[in-house]
PDB file of N, H, CA, C and O in Angstrom:
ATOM      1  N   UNK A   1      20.621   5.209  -4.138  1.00  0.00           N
ATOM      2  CA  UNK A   1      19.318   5.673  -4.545  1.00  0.00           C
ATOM      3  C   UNK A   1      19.386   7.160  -4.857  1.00  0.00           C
ATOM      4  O   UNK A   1      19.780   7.704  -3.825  1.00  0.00           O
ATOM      5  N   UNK A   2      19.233   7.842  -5.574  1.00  0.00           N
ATOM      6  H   UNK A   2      18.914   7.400  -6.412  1.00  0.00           H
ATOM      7  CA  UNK A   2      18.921   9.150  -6.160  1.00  0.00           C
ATOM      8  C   UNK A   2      17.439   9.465  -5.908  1.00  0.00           C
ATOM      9  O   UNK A   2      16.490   8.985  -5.288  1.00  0.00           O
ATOM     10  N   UNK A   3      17.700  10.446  -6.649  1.00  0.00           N
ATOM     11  H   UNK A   3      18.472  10.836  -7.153  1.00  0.00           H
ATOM     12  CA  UNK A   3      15.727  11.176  -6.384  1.00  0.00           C
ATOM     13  C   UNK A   3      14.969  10.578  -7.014  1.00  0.00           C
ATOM     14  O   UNK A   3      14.010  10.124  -6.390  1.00  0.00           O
ATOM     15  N   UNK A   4      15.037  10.340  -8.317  1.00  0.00           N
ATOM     16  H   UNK A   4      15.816  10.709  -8.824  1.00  0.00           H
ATOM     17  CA  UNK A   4      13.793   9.802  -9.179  1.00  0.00           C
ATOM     18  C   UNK A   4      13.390   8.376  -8.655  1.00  0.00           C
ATOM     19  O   UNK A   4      12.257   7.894  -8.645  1.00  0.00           O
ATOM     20  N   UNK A   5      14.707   7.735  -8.166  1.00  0.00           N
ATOM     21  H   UNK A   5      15.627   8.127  -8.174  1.00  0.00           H
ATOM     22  CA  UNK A   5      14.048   5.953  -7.507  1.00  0.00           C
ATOM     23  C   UNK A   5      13.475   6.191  -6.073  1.00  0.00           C
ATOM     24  O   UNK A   5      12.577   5.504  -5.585  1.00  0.00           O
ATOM     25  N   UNK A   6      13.896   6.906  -5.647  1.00  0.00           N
ATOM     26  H   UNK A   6      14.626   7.464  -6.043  1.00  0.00           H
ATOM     27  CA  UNK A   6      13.429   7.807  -4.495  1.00  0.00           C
ATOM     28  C   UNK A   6      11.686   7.904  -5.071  1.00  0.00           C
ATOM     29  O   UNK A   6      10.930   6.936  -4.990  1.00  0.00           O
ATOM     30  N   UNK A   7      11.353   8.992  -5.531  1.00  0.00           N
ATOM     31  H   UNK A   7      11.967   9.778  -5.597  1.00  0.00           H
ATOM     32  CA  UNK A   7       9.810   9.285  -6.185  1.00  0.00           C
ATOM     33  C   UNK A   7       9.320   8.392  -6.581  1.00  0.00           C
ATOM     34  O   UNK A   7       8.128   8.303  -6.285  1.00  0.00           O
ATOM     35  N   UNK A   8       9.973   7.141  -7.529  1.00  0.00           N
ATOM     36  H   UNK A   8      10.941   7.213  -7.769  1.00  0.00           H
ATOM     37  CA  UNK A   8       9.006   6.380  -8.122  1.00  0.00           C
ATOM     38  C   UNK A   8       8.497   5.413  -7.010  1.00  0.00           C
ATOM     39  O   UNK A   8       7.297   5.140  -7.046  1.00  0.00           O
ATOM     40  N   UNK A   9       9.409   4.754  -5.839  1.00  0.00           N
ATOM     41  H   UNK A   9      10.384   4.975  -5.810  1.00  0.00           H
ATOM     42  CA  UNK A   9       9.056   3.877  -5.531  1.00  0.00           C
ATOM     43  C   UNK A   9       8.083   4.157  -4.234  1.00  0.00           C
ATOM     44  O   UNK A   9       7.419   3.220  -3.790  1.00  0.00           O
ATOM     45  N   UNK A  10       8.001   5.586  -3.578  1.00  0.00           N
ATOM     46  H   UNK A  10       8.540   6.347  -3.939  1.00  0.00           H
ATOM     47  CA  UNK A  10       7.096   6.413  -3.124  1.00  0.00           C
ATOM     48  C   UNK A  10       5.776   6.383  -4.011  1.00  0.00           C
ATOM     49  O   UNK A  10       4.749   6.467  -3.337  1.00  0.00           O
ATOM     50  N   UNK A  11       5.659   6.317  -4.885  1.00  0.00           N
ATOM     51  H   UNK A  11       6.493   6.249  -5.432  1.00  0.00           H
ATOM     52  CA  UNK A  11       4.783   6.710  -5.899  1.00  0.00           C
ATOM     53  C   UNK A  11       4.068   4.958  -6.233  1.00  0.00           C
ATOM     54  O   UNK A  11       2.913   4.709  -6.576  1.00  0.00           O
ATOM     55  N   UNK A  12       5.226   3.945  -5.986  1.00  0.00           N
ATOM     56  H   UNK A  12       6.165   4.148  -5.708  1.00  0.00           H
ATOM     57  CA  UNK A  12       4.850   2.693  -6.089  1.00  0.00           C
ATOM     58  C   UNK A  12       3.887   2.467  -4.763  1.00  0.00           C
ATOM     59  O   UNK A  12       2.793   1.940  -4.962  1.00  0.00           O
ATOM     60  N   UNK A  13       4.292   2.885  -3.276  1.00  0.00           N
ATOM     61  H   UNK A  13       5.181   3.313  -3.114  1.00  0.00           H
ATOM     62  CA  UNK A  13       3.773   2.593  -2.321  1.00  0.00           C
ATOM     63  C   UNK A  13       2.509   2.866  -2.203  1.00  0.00           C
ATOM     64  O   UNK A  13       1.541   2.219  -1.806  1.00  0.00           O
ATOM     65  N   UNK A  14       2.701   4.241  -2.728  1.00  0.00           N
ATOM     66  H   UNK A  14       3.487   4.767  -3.051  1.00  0.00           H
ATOM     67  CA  UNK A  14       1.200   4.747  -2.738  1.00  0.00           C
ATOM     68  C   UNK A  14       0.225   4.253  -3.399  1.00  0.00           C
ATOM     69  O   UNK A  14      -0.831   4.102  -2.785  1.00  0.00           O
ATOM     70  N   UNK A  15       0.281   3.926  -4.597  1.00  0.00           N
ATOM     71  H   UNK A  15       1.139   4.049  -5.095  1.00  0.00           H
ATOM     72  CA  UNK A  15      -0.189   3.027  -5.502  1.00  0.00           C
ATOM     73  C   UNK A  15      -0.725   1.882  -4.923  1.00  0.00           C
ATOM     74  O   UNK A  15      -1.916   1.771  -4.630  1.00  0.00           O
ATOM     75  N   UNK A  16       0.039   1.113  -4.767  1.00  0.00           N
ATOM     76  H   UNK A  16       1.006   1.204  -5.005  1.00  0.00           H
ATOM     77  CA  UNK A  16      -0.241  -0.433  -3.393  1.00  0.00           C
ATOM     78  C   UNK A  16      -1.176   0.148  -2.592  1.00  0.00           C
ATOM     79  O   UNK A  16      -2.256  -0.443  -2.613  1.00  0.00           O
ATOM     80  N   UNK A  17      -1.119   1.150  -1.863  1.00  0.00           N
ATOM     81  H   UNK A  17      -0.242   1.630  -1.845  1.00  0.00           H
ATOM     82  CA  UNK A  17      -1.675   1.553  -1.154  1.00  0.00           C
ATOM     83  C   UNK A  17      -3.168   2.129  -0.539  1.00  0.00           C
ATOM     84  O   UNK A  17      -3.739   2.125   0.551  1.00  0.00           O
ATOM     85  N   UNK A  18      -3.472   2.683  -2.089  1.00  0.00           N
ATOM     86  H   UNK A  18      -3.008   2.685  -2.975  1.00  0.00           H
ATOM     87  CA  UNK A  18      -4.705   2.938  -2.259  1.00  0.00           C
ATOM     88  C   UNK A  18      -5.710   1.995  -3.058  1.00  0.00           C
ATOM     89  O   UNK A  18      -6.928   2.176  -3.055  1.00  0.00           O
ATOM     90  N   UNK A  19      -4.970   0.815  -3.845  1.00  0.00           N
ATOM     91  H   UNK A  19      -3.981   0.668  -3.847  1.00  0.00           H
ATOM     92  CA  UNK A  19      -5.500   0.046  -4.644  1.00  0.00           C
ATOM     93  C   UNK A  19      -6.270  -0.648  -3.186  1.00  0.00           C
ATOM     94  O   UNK A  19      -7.483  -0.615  -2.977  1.00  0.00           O
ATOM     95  N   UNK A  20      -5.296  -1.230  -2.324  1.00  0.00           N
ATOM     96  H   UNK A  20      -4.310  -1.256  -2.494  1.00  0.00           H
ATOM     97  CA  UNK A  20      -5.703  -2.091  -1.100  1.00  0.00           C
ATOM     98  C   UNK A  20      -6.794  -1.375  -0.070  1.00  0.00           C
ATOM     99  O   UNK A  20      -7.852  -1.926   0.233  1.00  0.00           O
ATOM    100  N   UNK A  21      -6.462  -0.301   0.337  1.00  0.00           N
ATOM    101  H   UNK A  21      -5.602   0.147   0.091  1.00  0.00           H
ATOM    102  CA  UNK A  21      -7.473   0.568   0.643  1.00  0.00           C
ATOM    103  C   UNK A  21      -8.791   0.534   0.209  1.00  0.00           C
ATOM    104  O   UNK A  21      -9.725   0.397   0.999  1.00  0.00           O
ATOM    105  N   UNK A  22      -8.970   0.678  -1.287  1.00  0.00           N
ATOM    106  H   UNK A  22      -8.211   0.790  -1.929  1.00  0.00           H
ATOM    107  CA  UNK A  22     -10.084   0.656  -2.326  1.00  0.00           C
ATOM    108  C   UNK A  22     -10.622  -1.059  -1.998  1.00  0.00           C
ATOM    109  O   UNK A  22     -11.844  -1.200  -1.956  1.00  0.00           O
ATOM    110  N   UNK A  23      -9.875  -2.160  -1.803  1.00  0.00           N
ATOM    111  H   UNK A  23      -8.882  -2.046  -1.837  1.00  0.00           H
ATOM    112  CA  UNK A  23     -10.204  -2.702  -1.656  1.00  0.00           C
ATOM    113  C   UNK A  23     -10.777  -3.220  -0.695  1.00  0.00           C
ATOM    114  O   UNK A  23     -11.638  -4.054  -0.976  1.00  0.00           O
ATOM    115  N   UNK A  24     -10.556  -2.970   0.529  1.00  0.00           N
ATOM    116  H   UNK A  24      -9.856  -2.292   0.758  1.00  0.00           H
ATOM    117  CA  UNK A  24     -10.863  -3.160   1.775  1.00  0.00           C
ATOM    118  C   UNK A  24     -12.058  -2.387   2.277  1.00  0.00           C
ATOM    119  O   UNK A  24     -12.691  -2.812   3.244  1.00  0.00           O
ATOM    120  N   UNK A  25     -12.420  -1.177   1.612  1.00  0.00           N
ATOM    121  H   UNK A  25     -11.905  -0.832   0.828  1.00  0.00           H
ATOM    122  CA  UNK A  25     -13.507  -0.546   1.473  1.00  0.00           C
ATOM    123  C   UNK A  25     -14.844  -1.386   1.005  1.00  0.00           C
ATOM    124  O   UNK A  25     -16.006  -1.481   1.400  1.00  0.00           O
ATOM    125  N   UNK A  26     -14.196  -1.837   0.148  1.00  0.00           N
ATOM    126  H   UNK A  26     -13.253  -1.760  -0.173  1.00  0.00           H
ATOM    127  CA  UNK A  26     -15.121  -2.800  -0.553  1.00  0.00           C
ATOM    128  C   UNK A  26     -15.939  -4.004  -0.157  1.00  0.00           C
ATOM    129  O   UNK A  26     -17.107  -4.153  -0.518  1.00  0.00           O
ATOM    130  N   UNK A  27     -15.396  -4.704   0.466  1.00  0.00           N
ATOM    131  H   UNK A  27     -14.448  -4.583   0.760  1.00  0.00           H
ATOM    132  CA  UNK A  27     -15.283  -5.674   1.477  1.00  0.00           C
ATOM    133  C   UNK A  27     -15.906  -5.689   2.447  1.00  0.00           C
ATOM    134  O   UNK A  27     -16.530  -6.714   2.721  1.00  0.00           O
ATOM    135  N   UNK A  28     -15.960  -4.454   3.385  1.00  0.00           N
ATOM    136  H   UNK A  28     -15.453  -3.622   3.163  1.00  0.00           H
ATOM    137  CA  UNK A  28     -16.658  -4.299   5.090  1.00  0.00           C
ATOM    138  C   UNK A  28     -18.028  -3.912   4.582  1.00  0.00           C
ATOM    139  O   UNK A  28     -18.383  -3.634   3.436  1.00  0.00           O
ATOM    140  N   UNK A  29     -18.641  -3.956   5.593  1.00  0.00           N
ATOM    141  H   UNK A  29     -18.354  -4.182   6.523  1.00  0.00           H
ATOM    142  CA  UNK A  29     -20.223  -3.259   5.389  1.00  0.00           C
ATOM    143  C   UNK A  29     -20.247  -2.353   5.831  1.00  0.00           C
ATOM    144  O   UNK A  29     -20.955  -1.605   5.158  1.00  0.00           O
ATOM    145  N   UNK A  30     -19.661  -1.652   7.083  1.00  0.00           N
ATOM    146  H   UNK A  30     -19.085  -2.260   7.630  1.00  0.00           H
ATOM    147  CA  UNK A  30     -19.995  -0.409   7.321  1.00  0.00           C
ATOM    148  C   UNK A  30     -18.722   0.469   7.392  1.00  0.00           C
ATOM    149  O   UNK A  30     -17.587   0.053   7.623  1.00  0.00           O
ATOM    150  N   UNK A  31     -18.974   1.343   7.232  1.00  0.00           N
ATOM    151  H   UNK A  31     -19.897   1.681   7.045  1.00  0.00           H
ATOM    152  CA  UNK A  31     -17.792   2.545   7.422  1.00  0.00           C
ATOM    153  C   UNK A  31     -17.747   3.370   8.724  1.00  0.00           C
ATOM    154  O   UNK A  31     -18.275   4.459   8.950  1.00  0.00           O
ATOM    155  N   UNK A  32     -16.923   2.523   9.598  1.00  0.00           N
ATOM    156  H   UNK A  32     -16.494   1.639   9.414  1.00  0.00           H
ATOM    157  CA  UNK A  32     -17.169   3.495  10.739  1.00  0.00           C
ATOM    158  C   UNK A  32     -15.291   4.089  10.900  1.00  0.00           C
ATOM    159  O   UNK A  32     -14.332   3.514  10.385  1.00  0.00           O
ATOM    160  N   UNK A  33     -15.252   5.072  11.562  1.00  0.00           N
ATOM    161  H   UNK A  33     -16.031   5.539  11.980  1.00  0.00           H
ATOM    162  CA  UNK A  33     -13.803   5.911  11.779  1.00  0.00           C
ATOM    163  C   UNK A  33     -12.673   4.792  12.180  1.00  0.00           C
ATOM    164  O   UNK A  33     -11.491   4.787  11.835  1.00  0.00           O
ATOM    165  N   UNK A  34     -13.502   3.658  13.168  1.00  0.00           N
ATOM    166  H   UNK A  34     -14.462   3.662  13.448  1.00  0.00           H
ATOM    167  CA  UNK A  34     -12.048   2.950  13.613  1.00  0.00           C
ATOM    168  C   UNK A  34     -11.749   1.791  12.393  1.00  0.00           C
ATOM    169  O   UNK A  34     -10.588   1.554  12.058  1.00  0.00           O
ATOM    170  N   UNK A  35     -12.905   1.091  11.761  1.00  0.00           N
ATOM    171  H   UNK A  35     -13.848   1.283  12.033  1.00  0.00           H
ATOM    172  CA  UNK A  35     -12.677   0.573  10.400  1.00  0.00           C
ATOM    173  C   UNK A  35     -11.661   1.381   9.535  1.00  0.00           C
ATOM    174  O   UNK A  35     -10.569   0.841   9.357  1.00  0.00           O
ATOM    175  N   UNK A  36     -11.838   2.379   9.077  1.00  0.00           N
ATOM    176  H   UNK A  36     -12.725   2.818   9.221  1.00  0.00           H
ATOM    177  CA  UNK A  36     -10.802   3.301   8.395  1.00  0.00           C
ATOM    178  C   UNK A  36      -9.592   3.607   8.814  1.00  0.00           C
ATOM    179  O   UNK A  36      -8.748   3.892   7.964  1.00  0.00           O
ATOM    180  N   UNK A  37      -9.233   3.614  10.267  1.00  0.00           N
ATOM    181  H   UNK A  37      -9.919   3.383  10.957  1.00  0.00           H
ATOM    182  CA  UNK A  37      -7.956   3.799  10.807  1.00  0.00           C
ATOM    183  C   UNK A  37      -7.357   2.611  10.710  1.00  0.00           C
ATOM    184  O   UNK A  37      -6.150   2.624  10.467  1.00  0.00           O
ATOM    185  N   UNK A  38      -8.154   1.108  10.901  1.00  0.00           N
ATOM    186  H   UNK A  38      -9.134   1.097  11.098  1.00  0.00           H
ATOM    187  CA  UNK A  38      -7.462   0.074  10.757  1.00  0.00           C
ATOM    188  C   UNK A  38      -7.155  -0.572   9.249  1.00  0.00           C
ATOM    189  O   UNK A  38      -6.142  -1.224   8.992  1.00  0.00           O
ATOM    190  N   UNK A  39      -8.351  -0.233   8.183  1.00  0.00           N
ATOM    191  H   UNK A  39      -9.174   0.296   8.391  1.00  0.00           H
ATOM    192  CA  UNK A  39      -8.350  -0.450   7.108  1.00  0.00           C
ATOM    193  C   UNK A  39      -7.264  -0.146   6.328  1.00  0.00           C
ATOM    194  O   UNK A  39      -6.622  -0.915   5.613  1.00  0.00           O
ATOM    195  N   UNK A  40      -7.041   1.465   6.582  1.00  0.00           N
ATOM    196  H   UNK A  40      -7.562   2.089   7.163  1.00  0.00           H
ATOM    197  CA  UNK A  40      -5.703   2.230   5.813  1.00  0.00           C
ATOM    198  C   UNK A  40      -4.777   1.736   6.388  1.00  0.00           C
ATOM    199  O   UNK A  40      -3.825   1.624   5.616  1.00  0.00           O
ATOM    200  N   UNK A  41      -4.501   1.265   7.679  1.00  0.00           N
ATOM    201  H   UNK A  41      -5.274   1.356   8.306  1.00  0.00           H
ATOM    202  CA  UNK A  41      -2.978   1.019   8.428  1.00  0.00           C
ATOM    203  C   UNK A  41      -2.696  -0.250   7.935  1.00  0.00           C
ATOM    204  O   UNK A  41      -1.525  -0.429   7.601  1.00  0.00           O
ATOM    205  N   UNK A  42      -3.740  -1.494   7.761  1.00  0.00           N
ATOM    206  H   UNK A  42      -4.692  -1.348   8.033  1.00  0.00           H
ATOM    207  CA  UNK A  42      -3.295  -2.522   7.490  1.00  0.00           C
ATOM    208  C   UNK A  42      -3.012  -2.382   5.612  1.00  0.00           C
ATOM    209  O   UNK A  42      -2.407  -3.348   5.148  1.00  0.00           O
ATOM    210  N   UNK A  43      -3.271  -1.662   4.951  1.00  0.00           N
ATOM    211  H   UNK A  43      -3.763  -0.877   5.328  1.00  0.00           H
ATOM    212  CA  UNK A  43      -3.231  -1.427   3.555  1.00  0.00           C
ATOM    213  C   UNK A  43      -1.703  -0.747   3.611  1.00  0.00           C
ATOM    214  O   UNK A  43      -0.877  -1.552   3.179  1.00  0.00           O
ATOM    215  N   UNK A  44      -1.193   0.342   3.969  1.00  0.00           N
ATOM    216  H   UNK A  44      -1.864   0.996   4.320  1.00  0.00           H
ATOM    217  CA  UNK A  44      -0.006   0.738   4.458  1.00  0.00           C
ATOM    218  C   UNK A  44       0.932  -0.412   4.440  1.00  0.00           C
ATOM    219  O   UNK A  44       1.660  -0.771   3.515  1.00  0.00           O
ATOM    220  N   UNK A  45       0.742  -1.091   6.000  1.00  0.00           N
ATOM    221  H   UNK A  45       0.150  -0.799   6.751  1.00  0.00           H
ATOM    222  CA  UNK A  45       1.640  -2.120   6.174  1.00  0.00           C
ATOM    223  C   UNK A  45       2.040  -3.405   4.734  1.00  0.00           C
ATOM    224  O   UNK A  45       3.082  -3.889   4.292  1.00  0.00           O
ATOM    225  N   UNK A  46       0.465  -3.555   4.385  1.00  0.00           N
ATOM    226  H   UNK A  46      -0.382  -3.161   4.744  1.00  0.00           H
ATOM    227  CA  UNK A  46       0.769  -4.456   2.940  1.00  0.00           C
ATOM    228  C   UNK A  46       1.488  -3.912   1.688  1.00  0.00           C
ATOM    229  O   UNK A  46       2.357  -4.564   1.108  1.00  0.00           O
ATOM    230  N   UNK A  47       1.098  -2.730   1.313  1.00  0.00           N
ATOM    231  H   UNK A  47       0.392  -2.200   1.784  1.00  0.00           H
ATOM    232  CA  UNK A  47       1.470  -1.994   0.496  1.00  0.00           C
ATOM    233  C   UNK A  47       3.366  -1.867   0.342  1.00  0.00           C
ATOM    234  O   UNK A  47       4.080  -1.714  -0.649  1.00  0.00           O
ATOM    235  N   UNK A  48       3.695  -2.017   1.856  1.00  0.00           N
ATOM    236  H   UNK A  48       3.114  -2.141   2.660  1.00  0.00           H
ATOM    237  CA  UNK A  48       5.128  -2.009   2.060  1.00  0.00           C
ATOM    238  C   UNK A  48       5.702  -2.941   1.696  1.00  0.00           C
ATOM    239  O   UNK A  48       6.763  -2.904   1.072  1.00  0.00           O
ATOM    240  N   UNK A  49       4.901  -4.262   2.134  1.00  0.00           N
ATOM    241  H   UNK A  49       4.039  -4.293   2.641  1.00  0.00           H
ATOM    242  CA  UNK A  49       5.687  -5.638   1.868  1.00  0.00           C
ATOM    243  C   UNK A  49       5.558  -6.109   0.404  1.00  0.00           C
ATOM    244  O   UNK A  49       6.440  -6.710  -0.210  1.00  0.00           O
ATOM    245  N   UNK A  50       4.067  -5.678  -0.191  1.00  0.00           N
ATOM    246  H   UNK A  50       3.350  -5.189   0.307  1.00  0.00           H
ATOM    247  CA  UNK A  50       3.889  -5.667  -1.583  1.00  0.00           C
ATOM    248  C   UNK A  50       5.278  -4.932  -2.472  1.00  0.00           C
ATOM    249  O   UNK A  50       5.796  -5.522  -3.420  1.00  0.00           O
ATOM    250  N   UNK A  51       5.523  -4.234  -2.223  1.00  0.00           N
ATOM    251  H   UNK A  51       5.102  -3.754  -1.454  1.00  0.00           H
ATOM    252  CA  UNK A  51       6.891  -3.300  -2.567  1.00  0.00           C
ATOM    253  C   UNK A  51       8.394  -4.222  -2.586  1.00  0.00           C
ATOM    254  O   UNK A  51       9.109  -4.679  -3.478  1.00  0.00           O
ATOM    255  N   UNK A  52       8.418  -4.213  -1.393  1.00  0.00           N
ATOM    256  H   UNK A  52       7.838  -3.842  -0.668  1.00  0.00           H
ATOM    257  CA  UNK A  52       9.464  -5.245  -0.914  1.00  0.00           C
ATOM    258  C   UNK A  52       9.882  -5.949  -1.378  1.00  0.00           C
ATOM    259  O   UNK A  52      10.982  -6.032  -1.925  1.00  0.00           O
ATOM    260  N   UNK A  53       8.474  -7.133  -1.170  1.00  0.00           N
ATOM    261  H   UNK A  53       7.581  -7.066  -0.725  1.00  0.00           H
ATOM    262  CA  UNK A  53       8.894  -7.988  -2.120  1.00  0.00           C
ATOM    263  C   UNK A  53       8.990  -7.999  -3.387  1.00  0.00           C
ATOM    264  O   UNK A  53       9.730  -8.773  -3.995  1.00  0.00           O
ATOM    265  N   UNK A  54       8.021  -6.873  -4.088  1.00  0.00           N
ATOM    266  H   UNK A  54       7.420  -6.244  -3.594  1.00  0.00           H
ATOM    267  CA  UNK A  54       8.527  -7.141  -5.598  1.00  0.00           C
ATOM    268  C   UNK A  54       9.792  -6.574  -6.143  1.00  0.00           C
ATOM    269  O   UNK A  54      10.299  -6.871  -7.225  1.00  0.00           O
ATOM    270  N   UNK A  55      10.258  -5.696  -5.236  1.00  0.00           N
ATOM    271  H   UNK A  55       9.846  -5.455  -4.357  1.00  0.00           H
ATOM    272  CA  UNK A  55      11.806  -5.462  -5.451  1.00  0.00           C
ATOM    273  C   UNK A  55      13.104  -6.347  -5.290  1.00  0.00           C
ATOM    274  O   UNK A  55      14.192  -6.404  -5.862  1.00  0.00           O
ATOM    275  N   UNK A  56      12.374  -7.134  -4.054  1.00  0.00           N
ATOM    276  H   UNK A  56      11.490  -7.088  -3.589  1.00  0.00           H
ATOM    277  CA  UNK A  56      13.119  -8.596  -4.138  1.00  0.00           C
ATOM    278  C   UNK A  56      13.329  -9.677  -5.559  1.00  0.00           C
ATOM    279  O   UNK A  56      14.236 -10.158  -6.239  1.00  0.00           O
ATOM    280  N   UNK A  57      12.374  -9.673  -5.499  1.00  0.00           N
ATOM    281  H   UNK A  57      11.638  -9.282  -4.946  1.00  0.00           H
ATOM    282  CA  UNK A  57      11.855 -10.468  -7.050  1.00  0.00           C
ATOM    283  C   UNK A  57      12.706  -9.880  -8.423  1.00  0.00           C
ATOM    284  O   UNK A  57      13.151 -10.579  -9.334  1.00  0.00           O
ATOM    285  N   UNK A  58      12.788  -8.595  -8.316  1.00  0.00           N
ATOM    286  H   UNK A  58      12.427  -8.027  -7.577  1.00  0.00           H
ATOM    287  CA  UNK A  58      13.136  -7.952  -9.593  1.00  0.00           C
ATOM    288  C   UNK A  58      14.322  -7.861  -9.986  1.00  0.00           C
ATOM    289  O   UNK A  58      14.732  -7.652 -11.128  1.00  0.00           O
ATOM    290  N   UNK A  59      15.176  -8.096  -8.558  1.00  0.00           N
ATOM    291  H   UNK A  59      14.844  -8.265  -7.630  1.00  0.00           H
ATOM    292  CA  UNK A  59      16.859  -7.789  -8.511  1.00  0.00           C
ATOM    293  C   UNK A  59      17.185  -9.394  -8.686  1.00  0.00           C
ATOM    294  O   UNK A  59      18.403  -9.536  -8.786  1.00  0.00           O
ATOM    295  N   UNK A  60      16.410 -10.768  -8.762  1.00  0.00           N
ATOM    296  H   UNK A  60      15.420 -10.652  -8.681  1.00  0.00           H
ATOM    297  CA  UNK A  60      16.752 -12.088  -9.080  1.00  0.00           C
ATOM    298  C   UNK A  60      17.109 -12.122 -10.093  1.00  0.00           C
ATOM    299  O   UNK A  60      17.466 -13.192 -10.586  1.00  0.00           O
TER     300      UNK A  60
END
């Protein structure tokens, strides 16, 4: 891995990341602090496997 696959796929996570976020926002009714700590962590965790696996997929 070099830098730029390095950045992009950082740049992929994040991506995943905030899309799911955005989504999960969407979804709850209220916005309280521990909703948001769990919201972003479980978006995180997906965002990773979202990654994962599509890197899995891509090297088939």
């Amino acid at each position: 891995m070099n830098r730029r696959t390095t950045l992009l796929d950082a740049g992929e996570i994040m991506g995943w990341w905030a899309a799911l976020t955005v989504l999960w926002l969407v979804f709850i009714s209220a916005v309280t602090t521990l909703e948001l700590v769990v919201g972003t962590s479980a978006a995180l965790v997906a965002a990773v496997a979202a990654w994962g696996a599509r890197r899995t997929v891509s090297r088939w």
